[in-house]
N, C-alpha and C positions, 0 to 999 in steps of 0.2 A: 827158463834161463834166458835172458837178453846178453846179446853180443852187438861188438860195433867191427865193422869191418870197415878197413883204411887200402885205398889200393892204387898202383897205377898201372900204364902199361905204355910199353915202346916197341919202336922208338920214337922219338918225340920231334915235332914238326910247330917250330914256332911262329910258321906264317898261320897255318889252318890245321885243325883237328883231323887226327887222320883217321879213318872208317874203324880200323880196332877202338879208338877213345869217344869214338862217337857210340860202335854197338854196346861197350861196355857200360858207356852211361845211360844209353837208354833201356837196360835191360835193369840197372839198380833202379832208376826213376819211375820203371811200369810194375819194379815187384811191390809187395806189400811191406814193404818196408816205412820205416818213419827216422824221422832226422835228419831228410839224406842233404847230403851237400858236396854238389859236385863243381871240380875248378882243373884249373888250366894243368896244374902240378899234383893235384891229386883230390883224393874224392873219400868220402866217411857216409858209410849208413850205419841205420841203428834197428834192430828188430826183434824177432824171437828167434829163438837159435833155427828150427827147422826153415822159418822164410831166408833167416841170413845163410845158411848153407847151401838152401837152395837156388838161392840167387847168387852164389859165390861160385860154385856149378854151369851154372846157364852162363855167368861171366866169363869165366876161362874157356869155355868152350867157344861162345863164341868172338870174343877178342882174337884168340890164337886162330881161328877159322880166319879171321880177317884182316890177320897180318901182323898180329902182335909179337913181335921179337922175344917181349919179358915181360911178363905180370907179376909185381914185385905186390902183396897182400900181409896185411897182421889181421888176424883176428882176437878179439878179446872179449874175455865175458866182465859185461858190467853190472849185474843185478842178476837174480831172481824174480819172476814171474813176468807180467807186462806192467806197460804205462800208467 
């Protein structure tokens, strides 16, 4: 099963990225994930369900370790098997 997970997290700081939106992103960009596309207001990757949960895991822990108010997430399954 492929899933896409859509996320963000606060609260939000529009001079400079604040350390929860910085770990979060770099914790979806170093997993095995594919698609990902990360921005100022919010961020999508795409993978197999076990990589996207487990980077959905590593994300809230460490966002919320780092100061994240709210981690607002959809997940959704888009297919069947991989790429």
């Amino acid at each position: 099963m492929r899933l896409r997970v859509e996320f963000t997290t606060e609260p939000f700081d529009l001079d400079e990225a604040p350390a929860h939106a910085v770990v979060a992103r770099e914790v979806i960009r170093t997993a095995e994930l594919d698609a990902v596309d990360v921005g100022p207001f919010g961020n999508t990757a795409e993978g197999g369900a076990d990589q996207v949960l487990t980077a959905v895991d590593a994300l809230l822990r460490k966002a919320l370790d780092s100061g994240a108010t709210r981690v607002s997430l959809q997940v959704n399954v888009i297919g069947e098997g991989t790429p």
